[in-house]
C-alpha positions as CSV (number, residue, x, y, z in Angstrom):
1,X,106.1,113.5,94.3
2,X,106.8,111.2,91.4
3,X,104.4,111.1,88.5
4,X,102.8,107.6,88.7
5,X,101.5,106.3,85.0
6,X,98.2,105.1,84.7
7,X,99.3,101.6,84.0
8,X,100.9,101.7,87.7
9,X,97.8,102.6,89.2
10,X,96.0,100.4,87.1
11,X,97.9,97.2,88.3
12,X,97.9,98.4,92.2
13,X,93.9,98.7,91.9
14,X,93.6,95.0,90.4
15,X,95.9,93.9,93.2
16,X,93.3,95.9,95.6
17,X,90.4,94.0,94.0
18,X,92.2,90.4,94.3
19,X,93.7,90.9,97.9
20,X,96.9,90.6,96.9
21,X,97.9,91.7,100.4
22,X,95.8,89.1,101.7
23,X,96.8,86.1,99.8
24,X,100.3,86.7,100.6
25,X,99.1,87.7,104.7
26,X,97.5,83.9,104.9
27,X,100.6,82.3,103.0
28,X,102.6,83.9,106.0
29,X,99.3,82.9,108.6
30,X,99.7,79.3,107.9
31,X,103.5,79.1,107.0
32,X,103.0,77.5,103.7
33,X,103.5,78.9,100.3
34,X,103.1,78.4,96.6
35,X,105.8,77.9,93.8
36,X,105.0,78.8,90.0
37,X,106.9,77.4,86.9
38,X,107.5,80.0,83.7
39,X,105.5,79.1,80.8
40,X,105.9,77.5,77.6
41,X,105.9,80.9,76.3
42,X,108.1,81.9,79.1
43,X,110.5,79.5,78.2
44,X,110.9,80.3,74.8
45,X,111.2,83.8,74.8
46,X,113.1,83.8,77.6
47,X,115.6,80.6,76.7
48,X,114.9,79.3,80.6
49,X,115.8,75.6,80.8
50,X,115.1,73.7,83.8
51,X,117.6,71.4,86.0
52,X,117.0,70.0,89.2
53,X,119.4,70.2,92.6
54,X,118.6,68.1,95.1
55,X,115.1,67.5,94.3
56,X,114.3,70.9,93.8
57,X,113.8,73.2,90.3
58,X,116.7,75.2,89.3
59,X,115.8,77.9,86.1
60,X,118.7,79.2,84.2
61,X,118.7,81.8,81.7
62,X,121.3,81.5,78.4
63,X,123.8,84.7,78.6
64,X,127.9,85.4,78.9
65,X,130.0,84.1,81.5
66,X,128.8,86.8,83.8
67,X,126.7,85.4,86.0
68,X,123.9,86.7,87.8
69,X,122.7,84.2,90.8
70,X,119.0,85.1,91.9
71,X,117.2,84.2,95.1
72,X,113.6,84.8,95.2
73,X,111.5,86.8,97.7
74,X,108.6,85.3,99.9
75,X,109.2,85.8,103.5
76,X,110.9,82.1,103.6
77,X,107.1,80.4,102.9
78,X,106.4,81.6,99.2
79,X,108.5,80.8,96.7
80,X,108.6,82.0,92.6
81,X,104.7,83.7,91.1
82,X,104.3,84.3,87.8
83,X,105.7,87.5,87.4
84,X,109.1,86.4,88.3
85,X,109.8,84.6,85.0
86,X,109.7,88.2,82.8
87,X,111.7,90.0,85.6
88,X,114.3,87.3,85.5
89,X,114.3,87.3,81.8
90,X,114.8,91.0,81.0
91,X,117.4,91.7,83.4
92,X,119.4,88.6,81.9
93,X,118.3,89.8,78.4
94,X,119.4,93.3,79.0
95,X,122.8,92.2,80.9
96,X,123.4,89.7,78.8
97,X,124.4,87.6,81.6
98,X,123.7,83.9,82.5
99,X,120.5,83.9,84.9
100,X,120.4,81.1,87.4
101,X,117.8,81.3,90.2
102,X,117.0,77.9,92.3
103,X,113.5,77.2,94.1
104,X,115.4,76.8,97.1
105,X,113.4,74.7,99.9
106,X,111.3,76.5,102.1
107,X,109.6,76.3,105.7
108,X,108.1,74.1,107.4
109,X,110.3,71.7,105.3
110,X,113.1,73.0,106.3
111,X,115.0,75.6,109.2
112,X,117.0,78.6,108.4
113,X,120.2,77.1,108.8
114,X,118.7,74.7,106.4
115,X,117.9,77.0,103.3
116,X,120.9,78.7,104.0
117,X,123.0,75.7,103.7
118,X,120.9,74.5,100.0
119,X,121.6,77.8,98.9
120,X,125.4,77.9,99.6
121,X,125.5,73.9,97.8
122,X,123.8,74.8,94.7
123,X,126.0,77.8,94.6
124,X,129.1,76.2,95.2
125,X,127.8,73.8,92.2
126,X,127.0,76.2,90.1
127,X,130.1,77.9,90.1
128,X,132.2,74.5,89.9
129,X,129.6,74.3,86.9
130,X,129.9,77.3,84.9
131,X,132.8,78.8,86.2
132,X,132.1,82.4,85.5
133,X,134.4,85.4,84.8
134,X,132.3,87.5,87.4
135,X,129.6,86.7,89.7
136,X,126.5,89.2,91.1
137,X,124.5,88.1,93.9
138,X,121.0,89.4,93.6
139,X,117.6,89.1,95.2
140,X,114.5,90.5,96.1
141,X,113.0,90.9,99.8
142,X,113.6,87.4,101.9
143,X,115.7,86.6,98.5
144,X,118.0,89.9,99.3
145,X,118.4,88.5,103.1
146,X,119.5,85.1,101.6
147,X,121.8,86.6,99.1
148,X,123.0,89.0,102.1
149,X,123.5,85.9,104.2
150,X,125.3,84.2,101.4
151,X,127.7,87.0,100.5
152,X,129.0,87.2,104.4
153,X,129.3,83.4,104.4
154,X,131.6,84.0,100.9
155,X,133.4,86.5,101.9
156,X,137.0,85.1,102.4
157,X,136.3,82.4,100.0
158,X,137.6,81.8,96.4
159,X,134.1,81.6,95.1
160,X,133.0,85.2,96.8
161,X,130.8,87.4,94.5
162,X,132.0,90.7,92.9
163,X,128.4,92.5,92.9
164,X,125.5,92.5,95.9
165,X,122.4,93.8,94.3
166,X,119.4,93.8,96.7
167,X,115.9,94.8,95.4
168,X,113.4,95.8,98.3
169,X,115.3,94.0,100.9
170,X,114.1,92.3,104.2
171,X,117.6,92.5,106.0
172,X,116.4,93.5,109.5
173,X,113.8,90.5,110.3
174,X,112.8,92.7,113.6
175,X,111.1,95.3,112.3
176,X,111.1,98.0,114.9
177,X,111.7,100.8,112.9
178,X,108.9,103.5,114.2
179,X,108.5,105.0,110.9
180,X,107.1,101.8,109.2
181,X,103.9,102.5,107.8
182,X,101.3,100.7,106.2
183,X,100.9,102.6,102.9
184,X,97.7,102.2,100.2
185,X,100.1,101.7,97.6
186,X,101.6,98.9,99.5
187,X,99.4,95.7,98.3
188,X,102.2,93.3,98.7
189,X,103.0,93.1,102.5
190,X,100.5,93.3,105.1
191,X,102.6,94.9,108.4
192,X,100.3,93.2,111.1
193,X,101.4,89.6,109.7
194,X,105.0,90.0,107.7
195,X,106.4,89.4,111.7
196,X,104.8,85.9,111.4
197,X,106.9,84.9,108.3
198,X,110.0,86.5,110.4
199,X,109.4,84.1,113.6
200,X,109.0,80.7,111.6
201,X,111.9,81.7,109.3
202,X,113.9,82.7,112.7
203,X,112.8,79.4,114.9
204,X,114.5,79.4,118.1
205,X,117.3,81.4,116.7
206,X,117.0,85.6,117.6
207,X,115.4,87.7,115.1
208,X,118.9,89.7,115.1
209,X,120.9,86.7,114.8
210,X,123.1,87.5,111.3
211,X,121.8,84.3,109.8
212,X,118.3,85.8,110.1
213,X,119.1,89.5,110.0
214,X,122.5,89.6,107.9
215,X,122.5,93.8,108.7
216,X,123.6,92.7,112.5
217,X,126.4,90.2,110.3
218,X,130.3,91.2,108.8
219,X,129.6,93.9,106.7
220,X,132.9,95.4,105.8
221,X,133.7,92.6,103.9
222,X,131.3,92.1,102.0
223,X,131.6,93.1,97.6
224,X,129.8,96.9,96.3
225,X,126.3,96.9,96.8
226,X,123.5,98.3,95.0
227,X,120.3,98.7,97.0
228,X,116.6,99.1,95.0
229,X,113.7,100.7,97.5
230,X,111.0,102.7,97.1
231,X,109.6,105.3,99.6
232,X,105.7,103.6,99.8
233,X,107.4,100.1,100.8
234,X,106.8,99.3,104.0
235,X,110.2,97.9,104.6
236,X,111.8,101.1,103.1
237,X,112.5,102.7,107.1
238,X,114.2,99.4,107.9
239,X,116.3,99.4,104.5
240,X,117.2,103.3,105.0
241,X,118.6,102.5,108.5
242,X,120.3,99.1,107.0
243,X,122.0,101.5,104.3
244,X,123.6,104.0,107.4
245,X,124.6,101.1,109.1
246,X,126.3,99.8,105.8
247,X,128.1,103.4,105.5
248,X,128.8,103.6,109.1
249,X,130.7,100.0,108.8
250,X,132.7,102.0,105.6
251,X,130.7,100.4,102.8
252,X,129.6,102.8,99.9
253,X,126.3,101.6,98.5
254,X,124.5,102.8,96.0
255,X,121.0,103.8,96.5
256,X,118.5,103.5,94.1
257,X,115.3,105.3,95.2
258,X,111.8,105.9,93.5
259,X,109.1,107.7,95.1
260,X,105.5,106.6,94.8
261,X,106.1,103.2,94.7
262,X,106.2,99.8,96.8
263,X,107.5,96.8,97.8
264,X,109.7,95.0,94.7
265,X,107.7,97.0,92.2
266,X,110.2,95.8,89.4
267,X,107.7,92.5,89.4
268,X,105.1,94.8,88.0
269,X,104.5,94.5,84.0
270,X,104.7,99.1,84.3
271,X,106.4,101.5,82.7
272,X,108.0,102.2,86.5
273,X,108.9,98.5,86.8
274,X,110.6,98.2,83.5
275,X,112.4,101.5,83.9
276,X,113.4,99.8,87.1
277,X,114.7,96.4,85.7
278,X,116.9,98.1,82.8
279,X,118.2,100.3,86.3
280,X,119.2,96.8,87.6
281,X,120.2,95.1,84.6
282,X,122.6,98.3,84.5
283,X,123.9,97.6,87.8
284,X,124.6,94.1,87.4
285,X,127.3,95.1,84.1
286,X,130.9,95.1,84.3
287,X,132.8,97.4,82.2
């Protein structure tokens, strides 16, 4: 067992005393979410500027012509929090690459084929836009089954990415594995409601449809992948058996495990979540 710091434990006891479980359980009840903006302080440090795409916020961080493009977690309902902004901002500061991440739209405005389809525009744009020397697809949870979803849809294109990096990713919306387990160091995801975000985000399409499950999508073709998990997430028996069915389809990803730990932990301001960010920051370089 890993040695957890006290700051850790610290951060997992406020989210106890706030509910964070619960406030994220009743976005998924209701099927509505919040959306957070970084800072003025945010901004500066940071270098974030703000565009829009079709009515919606688009953040970029300053770097190279690497670029990173970020899709945010929130089972489809929730879109940025505050502790998003920082995560963003060190792995661009520590890649050095250019950081863009859109607010995509989000149910009930919108289906799945709907998001999907946003997602693919304002990347199309922002390639056309920047036109980068190398492109990594990253996200986190719902964010990782978008960029999943994306990365299949790009795959014999001119525009396909070089890099998948998935952190704590929902890729099987089912979630049938038997060994899921509600853990106390889980305060993210609540397992008796997370199925509620799957079923809206799903509609009348199957929960192992690719566009809602990319692991049941083309997976041979898809660019290296790096996959973040940790053993206390409650998705991590789904992401496991989403990694031997990537190896079984002849893809080698890499596996980036912690023990201890939960659901994207990187969000957290901790000594474990900023070893974790300089881990992806590393993964997202080219030599």
């Amino acid at each position: 067992m890993a040695q957890i710091s006290f700051r850790h434990r610290f951060f997992i006891n406020i989210l106890k005393l706030i509910g964070g479980r619960r406030i994220l359980a009743k976005q998924f009840e209701r099927g509505t979410g919040d959306t957070a903006a970084p800072t003025k302080g945010q901004r500066k440090r940071y270098n974030i500027d703000r565009t829009e795409f079709r009515g919606q916020p688009v953040w970029t961080y300053a770097g190279h012509d690497t670029l990173i493009y970020y899709i945010h977690g929130g089972g489809f309902v929730a879109g940025f929090s505050y502790f998003y902004f920082p995560m963003m901002g060190e792995i661009a500061r520590q890649s050095k690459a250019t950081l863009v991440a859109p607010d995509y739209p989000l149910f009930p405005n919108i289906d799945a084929a709907g998001t999907h389809n946003w997602i693919r525009a304002h990347y199309e744009e922002t390639i056309k836009r920047l036109k980068p020397s190398k492109v990594v697809l990253m996200g986190d949870s719902a964010g990782a089954n978008a960029a999943m979803v994306l990365a299949q849809g790009l795959a014999k294109s001119k525009t396909a990415a070089d890099k998948l990096v998935l952190l704590s990713p929902w890729i099987d919306l089912r979630m049938v594995h038997p060994d899921m387990v509600q853990h106390d160091e889980e305060q993210l995801l609540d397992g008796s409601k997370v199925h509620l975000a799957a079923e809206r985000h799903a509609g009348e399409l199957s929960l192992d449809d690719p566009l809602i499950s990319p692991i049941f999508g083309a997976l041979s073709s898809l660019p290296p992948i790096w996959v973040f998990t940790a053993d206390k997430d409650l998705l991590h028996p789904d992401i496991m058996s989403c990694v031997d069915k990537m190896r079984e389809a002849g893809l080698a990803p890499i596996v980036d495990l912690v023990e201890g730990l939960a659901h994207v932990y990187m969000l957290l301001p901790t000594p474990e979540g900023k070893a974790g960010l300089a881990r992806i920051a590393k993964a997202a370089k080219f030599s």
